[in-house]
N, C-alpha and C positions, 0 to 999 in steps of 0.2 A: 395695426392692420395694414393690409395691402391693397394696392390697385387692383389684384388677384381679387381680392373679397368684394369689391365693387362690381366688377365685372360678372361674376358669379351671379348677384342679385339682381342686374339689371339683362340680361341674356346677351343673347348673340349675335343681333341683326348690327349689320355694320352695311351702313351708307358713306359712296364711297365713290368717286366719278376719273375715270380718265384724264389725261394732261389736255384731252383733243377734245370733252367737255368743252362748250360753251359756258359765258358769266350765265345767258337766258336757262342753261339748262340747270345750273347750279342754283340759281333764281327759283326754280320751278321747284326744284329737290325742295329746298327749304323750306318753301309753302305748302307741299305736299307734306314732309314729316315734321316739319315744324320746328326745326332744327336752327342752331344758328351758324355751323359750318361744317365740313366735310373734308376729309383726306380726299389728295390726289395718288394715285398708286396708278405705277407703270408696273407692267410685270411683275406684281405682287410685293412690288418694293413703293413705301409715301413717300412719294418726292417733294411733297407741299402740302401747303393745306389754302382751304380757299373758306371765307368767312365773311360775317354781313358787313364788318369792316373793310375788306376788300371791295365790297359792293360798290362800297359807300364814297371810297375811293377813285375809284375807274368812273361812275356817273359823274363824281364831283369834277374830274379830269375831261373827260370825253361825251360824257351826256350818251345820251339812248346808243349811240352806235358802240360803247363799251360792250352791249349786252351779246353783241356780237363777238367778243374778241373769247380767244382762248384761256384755256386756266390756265397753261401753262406761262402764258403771257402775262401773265398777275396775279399768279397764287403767290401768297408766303414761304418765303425759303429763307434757309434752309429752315428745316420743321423741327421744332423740338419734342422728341418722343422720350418715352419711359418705359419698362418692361413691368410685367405684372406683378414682381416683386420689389418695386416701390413702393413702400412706406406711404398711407395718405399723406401724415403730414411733414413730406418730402417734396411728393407733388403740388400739394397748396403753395408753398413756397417759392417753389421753382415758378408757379404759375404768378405769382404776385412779383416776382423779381421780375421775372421777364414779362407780364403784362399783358401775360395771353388768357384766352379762356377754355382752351380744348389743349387736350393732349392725345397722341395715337398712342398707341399702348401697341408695341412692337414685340415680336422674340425671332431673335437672331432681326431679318431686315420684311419676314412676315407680318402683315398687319393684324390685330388678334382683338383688339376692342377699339372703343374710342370715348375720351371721358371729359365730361364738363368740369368746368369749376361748381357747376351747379349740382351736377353730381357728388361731388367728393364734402361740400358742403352740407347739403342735405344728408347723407354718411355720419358727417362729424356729429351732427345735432342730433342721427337716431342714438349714436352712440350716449351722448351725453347724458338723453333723457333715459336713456337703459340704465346708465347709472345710477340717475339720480333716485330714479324708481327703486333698484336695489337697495339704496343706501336708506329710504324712507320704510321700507319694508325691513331693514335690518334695525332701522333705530324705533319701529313702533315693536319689533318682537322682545327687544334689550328691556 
């Protein structure tokens, strides 16, 4: 299965803030959706991504006056994206290499979803148990 198929299930609201974003405002996104990080997109192109590890960084650096500073000034670059035609267990991989937990999900340099680990995780375990149900439904009919 694909990042296609996840995206499909979960719809198509994508949260999503400017490089001119404040950390206060991305602070606020987060409690608001509840989220644990957001693409930065200029002109329709993620130039970063900005997340509660960042957060966690800039207060730990600068304390209360971080929440003033720009995304652009401390989001994560460059951003590692994926196209809808990644393989889930492409993406887990790539996410556990590199140690992130979000990916954009790009086509061509348009931003088109945005997916957790917790996402692609919960994916794998609907799958499994769809298996497993099949397989106990095939073994009580045998």
């Amino acid at each position: 299965m694909t990042i296609g198929a996840i995206l499909r299930n979960k719809g198509g609201d994508i949260a999503s803030l400017p490089p001119t974003a404040t950390v206060e405002q991305a602070v606020a996104l987060f409690a608001e959706r509840r989220i644990g990080a957001v693409p930065v997109v200029d002109g329709g192109a993620v130039v970063g991504i900005f997340s509660e590890r960042d957060v966690v960084h800039c207060l730990a650096g600068e304390g209360a006056a971080a929440l003033g500073r720009s995304l652009e000034a401390v989001m994560t670059r460059p951003v590692q994206t994926v196209t809808s035609a990644e393989p889930v267990i492409g993406a887990l991989s790539l996410m556990t290499r590199r140690r992130i937990r979000h990916l954009p999900v790009v086509e061509g340099e348009a931003l088109v979803g945005f997916v957790s680990i917790g996402d692609l995780v919960k994916y794998r375990i609907d799958r499994i148990e769809a298996d497993a149900a099949a397989m106990r439904d095939y073994i009580q009919q045998g």
